[in-house]
gemmi code that builds the backbone of each chain (N, CA, C; Angstrom):
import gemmi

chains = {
    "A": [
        ("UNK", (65.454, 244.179, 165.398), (65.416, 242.729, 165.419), (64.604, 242.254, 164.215)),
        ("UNK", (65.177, 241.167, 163.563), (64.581, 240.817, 162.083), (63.680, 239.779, 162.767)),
        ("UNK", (62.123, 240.067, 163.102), (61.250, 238.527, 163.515), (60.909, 237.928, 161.947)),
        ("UNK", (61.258, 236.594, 162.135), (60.341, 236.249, 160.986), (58.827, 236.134, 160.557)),
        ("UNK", (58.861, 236.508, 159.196), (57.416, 236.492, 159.171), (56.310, 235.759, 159.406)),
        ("UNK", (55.520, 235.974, 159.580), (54.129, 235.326, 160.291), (53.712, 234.491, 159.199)),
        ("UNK", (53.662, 232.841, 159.624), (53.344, 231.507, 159.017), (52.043, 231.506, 158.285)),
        ("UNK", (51.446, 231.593, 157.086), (50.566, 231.527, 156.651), (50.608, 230.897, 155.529)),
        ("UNK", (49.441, 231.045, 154.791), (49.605, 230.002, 153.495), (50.318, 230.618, 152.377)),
        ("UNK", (50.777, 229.906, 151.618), (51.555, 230.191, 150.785), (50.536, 230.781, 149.485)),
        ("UNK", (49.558, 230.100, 149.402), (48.413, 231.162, 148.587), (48.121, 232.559, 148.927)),
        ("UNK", (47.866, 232.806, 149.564), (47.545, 234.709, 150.280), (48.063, 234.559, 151.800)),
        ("UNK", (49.316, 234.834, 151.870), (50.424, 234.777, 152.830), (50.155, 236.515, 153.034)),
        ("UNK", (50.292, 237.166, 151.920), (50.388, 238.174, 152.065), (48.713, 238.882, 152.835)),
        ("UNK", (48.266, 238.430, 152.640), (46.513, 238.795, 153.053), (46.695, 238.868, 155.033)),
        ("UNK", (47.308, 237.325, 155.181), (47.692, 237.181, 156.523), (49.332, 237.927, 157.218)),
        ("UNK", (49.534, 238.431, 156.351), (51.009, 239.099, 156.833), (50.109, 240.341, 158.147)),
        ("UNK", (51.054, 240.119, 159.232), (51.067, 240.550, 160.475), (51.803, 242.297, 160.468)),
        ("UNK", (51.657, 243.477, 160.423), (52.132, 244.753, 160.336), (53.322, 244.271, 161.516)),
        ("UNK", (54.439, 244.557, 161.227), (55.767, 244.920, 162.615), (56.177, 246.196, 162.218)),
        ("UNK", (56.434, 246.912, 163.561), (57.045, 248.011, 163.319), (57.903, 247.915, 164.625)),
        ("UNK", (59.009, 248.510, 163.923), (60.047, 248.834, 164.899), (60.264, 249.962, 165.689)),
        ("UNK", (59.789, 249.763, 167.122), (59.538, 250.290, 168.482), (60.323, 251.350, 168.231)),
        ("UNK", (61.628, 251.342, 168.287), (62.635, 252.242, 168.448), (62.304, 253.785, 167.986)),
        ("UNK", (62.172, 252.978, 166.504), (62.318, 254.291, 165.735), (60.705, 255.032, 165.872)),
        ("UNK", (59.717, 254.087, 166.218), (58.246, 254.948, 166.874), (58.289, 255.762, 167.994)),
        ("UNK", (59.441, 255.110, 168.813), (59.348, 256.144, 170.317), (60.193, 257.391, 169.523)),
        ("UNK", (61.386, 257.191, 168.616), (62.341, 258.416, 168.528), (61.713, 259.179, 167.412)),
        ("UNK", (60.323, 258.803, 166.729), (59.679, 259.549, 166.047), (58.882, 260.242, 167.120)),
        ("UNK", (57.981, 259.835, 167.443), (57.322, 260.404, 168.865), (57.986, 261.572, 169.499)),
        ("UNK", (58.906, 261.449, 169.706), (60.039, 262.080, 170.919), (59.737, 263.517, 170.038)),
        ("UNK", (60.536, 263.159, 168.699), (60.891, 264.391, 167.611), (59.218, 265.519, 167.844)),
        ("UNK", (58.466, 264.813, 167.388), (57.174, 265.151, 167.210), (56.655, 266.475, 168.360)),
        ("UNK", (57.390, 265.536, 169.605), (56.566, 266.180, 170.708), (57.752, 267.172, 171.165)),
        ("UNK", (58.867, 267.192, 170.632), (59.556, 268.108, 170.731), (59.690, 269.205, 169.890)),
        ("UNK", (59.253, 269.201, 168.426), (58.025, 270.194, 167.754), (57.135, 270.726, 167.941)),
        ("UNK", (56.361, 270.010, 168.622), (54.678, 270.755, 169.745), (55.198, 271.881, 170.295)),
        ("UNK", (56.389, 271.395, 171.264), (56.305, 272.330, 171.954), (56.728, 273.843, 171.700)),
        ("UNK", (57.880, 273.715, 170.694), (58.935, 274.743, 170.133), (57.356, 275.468, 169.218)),
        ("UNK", (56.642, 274.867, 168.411), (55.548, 275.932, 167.548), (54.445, 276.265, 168.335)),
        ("UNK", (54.302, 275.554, 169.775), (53.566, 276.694, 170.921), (53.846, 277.766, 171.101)),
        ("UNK", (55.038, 277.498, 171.965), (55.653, 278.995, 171.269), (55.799, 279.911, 171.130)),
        ("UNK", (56.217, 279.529, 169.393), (56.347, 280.582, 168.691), (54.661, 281.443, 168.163)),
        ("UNK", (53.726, 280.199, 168.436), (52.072, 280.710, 167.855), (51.208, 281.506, 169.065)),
        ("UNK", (51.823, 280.875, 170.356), (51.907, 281.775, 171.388), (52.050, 283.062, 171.126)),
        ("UNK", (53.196, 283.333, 170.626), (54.194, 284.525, 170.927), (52.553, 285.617, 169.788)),
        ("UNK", (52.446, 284.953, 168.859), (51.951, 285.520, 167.454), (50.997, 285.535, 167.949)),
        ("UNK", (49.701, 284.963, 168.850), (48.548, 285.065, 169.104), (48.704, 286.678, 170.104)),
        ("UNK", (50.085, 286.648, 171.029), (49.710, 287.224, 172.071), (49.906, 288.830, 171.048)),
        ("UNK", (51.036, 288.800, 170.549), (50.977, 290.102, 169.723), (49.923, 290.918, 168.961)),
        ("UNK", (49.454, 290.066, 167.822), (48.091, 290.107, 167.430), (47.167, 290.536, 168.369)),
        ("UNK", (47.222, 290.510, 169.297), (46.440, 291.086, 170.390), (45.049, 290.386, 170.192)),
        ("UNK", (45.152, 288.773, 170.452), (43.891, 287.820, 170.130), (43.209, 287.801, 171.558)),
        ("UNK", (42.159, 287.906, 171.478), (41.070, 287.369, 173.110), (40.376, 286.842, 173.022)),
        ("UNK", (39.994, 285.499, 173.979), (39.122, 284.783, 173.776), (39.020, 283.352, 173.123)),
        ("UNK", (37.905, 283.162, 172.418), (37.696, 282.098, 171.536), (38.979, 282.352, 170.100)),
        ("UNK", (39.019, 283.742, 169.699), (39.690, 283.614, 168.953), (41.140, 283.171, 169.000)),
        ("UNK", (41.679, 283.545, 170.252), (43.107, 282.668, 170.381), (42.877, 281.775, 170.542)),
        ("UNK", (42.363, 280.529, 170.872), (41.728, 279.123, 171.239), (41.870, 278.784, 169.505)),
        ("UNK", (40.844, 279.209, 168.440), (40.531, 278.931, 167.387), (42.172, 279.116, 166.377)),
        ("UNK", (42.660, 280.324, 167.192), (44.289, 280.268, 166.291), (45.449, 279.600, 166.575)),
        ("UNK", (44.756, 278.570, 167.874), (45.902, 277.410, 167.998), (45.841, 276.363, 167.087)),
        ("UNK", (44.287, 276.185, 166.873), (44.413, 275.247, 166.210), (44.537, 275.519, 164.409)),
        ("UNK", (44.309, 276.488, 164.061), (44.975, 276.923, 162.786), (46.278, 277.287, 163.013)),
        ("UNK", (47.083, 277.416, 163.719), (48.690, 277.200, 163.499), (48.642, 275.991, 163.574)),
        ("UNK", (48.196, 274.678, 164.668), (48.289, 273.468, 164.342), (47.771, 272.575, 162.917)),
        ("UNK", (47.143, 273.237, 162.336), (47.040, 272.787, 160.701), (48.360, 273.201, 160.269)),
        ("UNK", (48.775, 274.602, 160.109), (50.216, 274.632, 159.572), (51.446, 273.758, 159.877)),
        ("UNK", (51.366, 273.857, 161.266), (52.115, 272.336, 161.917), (52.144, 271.144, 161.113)),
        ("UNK", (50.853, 270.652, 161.335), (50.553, 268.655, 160.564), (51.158, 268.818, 158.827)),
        ("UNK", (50.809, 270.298, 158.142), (51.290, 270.549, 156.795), (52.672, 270.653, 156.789)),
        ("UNK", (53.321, 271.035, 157.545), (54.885, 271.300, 157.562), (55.389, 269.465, 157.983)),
        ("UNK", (54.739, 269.139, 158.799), (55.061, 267.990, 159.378), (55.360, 266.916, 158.492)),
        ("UNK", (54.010, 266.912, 157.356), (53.870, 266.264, 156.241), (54.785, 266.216, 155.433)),
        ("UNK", (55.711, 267.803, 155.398), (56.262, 267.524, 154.072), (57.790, 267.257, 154.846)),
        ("UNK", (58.244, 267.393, 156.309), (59.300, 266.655, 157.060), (59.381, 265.299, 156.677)),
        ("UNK", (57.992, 264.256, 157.052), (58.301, 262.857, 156.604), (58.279, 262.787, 155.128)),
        ("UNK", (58.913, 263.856, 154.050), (58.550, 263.346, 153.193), (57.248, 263.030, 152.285)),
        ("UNK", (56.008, 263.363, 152.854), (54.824, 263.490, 152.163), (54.605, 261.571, 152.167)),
        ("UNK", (55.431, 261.304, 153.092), (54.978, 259.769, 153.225), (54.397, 259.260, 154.950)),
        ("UNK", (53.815, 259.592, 155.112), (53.202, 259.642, 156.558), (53.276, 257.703, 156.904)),
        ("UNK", (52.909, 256.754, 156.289), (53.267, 255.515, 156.449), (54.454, 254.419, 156.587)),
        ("UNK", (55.326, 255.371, 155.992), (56.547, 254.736, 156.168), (56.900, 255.297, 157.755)),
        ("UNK", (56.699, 256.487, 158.351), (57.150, 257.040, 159.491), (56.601, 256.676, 160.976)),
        ("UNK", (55.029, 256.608, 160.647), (53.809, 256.934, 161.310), (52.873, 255.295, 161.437)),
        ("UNK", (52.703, 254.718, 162.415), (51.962, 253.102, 162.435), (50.351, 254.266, 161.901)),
        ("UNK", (50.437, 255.472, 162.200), (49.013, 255.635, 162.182), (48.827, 257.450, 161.249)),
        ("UNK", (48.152, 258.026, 160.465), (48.173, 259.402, 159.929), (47.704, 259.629, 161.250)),
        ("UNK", (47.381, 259.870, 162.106), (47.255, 260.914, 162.869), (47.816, 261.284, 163.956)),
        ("UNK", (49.260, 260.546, 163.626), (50.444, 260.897, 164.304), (50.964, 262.360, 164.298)),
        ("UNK", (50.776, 262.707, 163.275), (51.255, 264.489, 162.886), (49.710, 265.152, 162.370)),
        ("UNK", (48.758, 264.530, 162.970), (47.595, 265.622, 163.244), (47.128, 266.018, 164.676)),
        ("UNK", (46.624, 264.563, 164.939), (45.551, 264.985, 166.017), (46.373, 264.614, 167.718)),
        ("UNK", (47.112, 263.383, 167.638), (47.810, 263.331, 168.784), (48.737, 264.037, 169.612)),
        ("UNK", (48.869, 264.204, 170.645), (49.081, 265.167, 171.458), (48.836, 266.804, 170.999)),
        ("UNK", (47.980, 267.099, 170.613), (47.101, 268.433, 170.196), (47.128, 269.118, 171.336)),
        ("UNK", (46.543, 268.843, 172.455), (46.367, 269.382, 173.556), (48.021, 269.456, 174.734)),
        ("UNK", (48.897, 268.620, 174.224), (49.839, 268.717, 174.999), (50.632, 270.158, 174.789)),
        ("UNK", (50.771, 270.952, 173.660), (50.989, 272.128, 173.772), (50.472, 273.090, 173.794)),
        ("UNK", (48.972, 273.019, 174.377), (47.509, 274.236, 174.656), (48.633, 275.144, 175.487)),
        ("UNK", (48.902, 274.156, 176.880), (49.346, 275.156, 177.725), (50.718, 276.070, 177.658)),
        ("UNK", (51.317, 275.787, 176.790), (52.699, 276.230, 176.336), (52.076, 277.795, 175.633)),
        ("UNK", (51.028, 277.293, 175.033), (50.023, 278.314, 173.973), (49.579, 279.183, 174.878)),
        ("UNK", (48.955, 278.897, 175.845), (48.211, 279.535, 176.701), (49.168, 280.734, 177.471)),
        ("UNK", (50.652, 280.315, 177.702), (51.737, 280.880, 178.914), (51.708, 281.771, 178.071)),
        ("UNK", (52.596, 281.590, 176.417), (52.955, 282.935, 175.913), (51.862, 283.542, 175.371)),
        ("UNK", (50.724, 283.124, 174.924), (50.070, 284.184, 174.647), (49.546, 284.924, 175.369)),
        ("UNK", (49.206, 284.682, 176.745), (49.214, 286.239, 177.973), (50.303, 286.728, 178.144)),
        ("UNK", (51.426, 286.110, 178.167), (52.508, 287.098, 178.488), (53.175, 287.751, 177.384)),
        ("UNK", (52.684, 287.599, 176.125), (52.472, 288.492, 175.047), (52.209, 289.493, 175.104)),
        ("UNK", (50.489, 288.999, 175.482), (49.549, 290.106, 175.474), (50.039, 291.198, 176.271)),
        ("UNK", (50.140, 290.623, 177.140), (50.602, 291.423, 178.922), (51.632, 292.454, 177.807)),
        ("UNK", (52.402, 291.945, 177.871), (53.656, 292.972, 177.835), (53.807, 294.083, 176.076)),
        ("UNK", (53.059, 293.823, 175.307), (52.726, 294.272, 174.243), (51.342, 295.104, 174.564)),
        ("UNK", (49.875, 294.770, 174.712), (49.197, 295.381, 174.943), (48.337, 295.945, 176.173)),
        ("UNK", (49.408, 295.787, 177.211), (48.643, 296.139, 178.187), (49.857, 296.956, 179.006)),
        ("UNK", (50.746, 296.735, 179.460), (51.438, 297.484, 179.893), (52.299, 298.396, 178.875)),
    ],
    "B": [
        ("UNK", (72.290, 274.715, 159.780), (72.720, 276.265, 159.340), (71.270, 276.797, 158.900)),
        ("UNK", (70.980, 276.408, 157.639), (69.823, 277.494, 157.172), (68.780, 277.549, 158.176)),
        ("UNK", (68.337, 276.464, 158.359), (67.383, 276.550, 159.505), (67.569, 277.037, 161.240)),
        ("UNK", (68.878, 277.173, 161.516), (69.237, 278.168, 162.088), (68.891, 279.407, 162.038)),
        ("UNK", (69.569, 279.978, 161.192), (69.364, 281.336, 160.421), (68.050, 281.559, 160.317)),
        ("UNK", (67.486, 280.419, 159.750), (66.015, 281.096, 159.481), (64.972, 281.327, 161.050)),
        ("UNK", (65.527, 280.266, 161.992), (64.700, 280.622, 163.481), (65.077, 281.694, 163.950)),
        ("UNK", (66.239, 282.069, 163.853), (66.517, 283.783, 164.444), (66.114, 284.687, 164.021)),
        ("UNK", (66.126, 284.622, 162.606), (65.813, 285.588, 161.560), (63.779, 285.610, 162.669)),
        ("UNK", (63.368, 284.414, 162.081), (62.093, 284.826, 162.597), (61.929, 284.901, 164.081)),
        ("UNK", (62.496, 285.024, 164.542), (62.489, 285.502, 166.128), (62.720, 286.627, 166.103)),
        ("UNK", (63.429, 287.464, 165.745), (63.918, 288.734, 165.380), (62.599, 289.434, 164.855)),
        ("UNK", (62.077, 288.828, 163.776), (61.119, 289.290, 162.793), (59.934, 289.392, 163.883)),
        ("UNK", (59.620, 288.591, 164.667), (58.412, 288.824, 165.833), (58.901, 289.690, 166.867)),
        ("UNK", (60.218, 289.489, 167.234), (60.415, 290.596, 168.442), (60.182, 291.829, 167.553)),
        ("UNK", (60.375, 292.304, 166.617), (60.046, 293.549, 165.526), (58.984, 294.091, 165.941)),
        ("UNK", (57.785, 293.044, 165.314), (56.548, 293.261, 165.343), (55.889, 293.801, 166.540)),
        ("UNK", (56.443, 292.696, 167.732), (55.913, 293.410, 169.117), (56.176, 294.774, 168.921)),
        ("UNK", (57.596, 295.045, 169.146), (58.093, 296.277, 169.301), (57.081, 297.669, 168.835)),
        ("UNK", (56.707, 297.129, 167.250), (55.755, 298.002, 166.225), (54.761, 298.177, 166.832)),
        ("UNK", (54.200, 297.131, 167.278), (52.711, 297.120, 168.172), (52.811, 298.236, 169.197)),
        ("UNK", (53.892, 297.876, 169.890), (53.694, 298.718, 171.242), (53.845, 300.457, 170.479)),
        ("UNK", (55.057, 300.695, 169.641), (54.980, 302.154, 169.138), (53.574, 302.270, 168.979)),
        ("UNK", (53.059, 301.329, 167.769), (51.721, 302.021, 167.719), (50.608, 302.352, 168.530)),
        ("UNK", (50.917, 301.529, 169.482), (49.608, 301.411, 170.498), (50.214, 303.124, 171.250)),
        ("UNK", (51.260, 303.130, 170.905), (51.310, 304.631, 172.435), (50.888, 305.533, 171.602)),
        ("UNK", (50.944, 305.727, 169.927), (51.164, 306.384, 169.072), (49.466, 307.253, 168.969)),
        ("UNK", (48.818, 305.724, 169.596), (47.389, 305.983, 169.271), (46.746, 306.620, 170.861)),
        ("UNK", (47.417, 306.249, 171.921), (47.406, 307.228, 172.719), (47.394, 308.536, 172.937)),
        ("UNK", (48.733, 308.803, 172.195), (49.429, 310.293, 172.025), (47.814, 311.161, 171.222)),
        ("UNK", (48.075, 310.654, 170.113), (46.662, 311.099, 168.866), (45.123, 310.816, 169.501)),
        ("UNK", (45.254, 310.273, 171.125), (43.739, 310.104, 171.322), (42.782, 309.852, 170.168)),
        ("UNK", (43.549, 308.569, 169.445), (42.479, 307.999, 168.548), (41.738, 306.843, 169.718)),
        ("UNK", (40.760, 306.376, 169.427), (40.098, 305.107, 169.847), (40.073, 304.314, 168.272)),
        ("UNK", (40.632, 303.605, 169.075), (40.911, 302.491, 167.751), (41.041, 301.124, 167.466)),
        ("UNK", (40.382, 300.242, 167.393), (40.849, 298.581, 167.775), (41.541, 298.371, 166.249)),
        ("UNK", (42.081, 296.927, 166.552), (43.078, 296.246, 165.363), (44.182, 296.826, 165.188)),
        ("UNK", (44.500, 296.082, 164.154), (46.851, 296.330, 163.900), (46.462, 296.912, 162.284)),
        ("UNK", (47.324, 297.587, 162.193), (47.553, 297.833, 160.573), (48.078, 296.756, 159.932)),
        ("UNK", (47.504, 296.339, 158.775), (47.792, 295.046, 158.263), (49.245, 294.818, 158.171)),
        ("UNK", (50.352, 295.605, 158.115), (51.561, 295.375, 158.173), (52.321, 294.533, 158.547)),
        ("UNK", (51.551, 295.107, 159.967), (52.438, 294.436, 161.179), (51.918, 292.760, 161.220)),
        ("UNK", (50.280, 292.716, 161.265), (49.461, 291.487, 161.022), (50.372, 290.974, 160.312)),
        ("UNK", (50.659, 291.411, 158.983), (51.328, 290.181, 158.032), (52.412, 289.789, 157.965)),
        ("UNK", (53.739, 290.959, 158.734), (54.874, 290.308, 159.384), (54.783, 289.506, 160.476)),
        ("UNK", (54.095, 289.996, 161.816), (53.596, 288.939, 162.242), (53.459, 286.995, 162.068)),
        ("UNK", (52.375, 287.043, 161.030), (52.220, 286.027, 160.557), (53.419, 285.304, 159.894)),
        ("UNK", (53.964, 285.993, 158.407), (55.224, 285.456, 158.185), (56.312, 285.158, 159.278)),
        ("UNK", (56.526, 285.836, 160.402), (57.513, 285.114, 161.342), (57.026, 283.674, 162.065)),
        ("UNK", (56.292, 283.723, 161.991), (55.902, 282.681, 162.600), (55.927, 281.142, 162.296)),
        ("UNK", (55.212, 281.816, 160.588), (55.502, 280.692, 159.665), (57.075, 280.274, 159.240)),
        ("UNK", (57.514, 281.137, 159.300), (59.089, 281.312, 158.875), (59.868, 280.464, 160.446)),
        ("UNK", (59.235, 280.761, 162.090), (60.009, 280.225, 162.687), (59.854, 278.570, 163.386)),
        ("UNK", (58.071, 278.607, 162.979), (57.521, 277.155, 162.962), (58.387, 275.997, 161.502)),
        ("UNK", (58.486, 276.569, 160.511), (59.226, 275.677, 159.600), (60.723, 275.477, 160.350)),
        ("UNK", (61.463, 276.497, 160.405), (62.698, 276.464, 160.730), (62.690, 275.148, 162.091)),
        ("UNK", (61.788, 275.203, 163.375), (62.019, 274.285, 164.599), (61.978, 273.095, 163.771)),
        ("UNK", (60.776, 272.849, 162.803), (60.194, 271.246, 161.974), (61.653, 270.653, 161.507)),
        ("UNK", (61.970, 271.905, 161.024), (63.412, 271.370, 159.988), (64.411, 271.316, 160.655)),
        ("UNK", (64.370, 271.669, 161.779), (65.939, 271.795, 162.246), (65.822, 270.577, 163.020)),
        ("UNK", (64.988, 269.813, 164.022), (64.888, 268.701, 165.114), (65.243, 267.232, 163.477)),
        ("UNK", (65.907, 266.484, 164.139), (66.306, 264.812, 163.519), (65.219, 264.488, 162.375)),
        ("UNK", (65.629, 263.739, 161.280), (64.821, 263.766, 160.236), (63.720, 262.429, 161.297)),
        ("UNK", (62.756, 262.266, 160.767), (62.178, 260.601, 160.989), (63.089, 259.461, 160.858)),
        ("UNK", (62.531, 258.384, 161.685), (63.231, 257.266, 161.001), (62.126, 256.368, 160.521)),
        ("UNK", (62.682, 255.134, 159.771), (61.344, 254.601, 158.914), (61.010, 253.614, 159.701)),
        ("UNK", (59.837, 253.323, 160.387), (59.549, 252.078, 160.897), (59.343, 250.988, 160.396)),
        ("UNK", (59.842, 250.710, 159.557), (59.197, 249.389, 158.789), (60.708, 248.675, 158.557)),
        ("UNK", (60.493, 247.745, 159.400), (62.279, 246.816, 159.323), (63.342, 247.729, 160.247)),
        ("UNK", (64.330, 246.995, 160.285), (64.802, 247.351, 161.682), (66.237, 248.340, 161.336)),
        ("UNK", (66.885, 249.294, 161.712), (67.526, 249.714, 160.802), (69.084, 248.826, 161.417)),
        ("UNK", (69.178, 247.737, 162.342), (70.119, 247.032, 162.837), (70.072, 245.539, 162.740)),
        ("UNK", (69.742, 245.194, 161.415), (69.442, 243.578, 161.005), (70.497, 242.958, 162.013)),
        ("UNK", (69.837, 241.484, 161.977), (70.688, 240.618, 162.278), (70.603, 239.505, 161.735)),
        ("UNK", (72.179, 239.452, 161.190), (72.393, 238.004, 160.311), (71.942, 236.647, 160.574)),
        ("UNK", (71.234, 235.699, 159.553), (70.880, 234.632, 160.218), (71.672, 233.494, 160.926)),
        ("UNK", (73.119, 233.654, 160.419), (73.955, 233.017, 160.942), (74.475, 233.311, 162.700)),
        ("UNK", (74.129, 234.302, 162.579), (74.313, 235.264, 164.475), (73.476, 235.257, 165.094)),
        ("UNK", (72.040, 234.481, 164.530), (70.514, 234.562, 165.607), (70.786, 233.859, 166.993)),
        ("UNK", (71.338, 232.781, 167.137), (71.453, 232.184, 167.926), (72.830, 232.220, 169.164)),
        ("UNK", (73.350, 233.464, 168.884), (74.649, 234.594, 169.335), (74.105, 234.892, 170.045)),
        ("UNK", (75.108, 233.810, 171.145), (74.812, 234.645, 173.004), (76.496, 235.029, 173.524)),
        ("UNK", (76.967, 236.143, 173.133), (77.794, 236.211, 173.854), (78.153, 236.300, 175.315)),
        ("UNK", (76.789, 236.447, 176.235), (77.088, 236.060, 177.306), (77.542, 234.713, 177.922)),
        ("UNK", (77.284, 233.934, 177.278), (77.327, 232.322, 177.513), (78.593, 231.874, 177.240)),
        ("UNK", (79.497, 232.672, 176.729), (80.664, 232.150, 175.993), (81.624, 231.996, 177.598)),
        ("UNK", (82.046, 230.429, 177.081), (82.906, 229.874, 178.412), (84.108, 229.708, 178.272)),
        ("UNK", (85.150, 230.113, 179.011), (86.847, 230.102, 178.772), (87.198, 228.460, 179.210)),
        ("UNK", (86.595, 228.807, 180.744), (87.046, 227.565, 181.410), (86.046, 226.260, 181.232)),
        ("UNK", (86.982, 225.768, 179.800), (86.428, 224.272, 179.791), (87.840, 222.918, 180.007)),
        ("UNK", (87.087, 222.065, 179.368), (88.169, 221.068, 179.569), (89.282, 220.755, 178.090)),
        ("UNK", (88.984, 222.416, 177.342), (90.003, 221.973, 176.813), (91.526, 222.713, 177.144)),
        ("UNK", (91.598, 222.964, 177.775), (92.901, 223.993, 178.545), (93.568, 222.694, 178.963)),
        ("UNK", (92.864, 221.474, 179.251), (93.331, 220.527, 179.930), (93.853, 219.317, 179.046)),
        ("UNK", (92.875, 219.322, 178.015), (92.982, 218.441, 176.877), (93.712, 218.676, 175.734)),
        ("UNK", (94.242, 219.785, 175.859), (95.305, 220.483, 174.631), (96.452, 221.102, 175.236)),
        ("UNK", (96.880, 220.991, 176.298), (97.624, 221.188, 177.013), (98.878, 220.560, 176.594)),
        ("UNK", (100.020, 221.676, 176.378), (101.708, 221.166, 176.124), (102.010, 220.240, 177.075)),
        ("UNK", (102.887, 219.303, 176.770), (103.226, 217.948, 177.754), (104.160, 218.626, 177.589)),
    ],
}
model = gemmi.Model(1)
for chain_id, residues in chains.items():
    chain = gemmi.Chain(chain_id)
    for i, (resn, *xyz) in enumerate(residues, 1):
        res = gemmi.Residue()
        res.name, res.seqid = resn, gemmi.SeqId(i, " ")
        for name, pos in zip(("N", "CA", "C"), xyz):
            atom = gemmi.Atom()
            atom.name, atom.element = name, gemmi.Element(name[0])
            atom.pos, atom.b_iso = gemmi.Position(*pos), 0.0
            res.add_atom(atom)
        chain.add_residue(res)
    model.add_chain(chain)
structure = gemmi.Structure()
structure.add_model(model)
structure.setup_entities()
């Protein structure tokens, strides 16, 4: 929907210009995003459990695959995070924790079946 | 396609690695070594699959779309387009009517 722009003075109109973003394409960015989380749980799962990680250190190698994540992510939108994103920490920090537990499943049942049985 | 290829490929490339792990781990059984850690090998295939199958999911799911403007304008002449409102039965069926 084209709203028109927000009434201000014609001297620094632009100073008072109002940010719109279009909903749509924020939820179907979102969607994409969190349907990435889950697919590089995973796979960093899978890599923690092999590695045969315990502890703090698998905890600490989620979130260094999630740096590789936000870097890959980065260069998906293009290396333009504003045109995509109302906010940069759309492809860093938000929903971080929504794929711990995805992290958590395969990397014991990694472990399990690689180094223990 | 490529990014296809490339998630199997690295799925493949980690089911490998397990596989390696486990030889080695019995290997080190057999040899009654005591031994912690992976031979860097496997560590670094490992790692490359991963990286190889985390790019491939990024690239393969819908590009972004741009939020800024709508990607379904609407003309200014159509703002005020209610096609629900549109009425058949008026009085001109009556007023233009063949004698």
């Amino acid at each position: 929907m084209a709203a028109p722009a927000a009434p201000g003075n014609a001297g620094n109109g632009a100073a008072e210009e109002v940010e719109r973003f279009d909903a749509t394409s924020m939820r179907f960015n979102t969607a994409v995003i969190g349907r990435i989380r889950t697919g590089a749980a995973v796979i960093s799962g899978s890599t923690a459990g092999i590695l045969g990680l315990t502890g703090l250190y698998g905890f600490g190698f989620y979130f260094v695959a999630s740096l590789l994540l936000s870097l890959l992510l980065f260069v998906k939108a293009k290396r333009n995070v504003a045109a995509h994103f109302s906010s940069p920490s759309a492809i860093t920090t938000d929903g971080l924790f929504d794929g711990l537990s995805t992290y958590v499943l395969l990397w014991t049942f990694m472990y399990g079946m690689v180094h223990v049985y | 396609m490529l990014t296809r290829v490339a998630f199997v490929l690295g799925a493949l490339l980690l089911f490998n690695a397990a596989y390696s792990t486990v030889q080695y781990r019995n290997f080190l059984k057999m040899a009654e070594k005591d031994q912690s850690g992976l031979p860097i090998d496997i560590v670094l295939q490992t790692l490359a699959a991963m990286v190889l199958a985390t790019w491939a999911i990024v690239e393969y799911t819908a590009p972004f779309k741009n939020i800024h403007g709508s990607n379904e304008r609407v003309r200014y002449d159509a703002v005020d387009n209610r096609p629900i409102f549109y009425s058949f039965q008026h009085r001109g069926a009556l007023l233009f009517k063949k004698q």
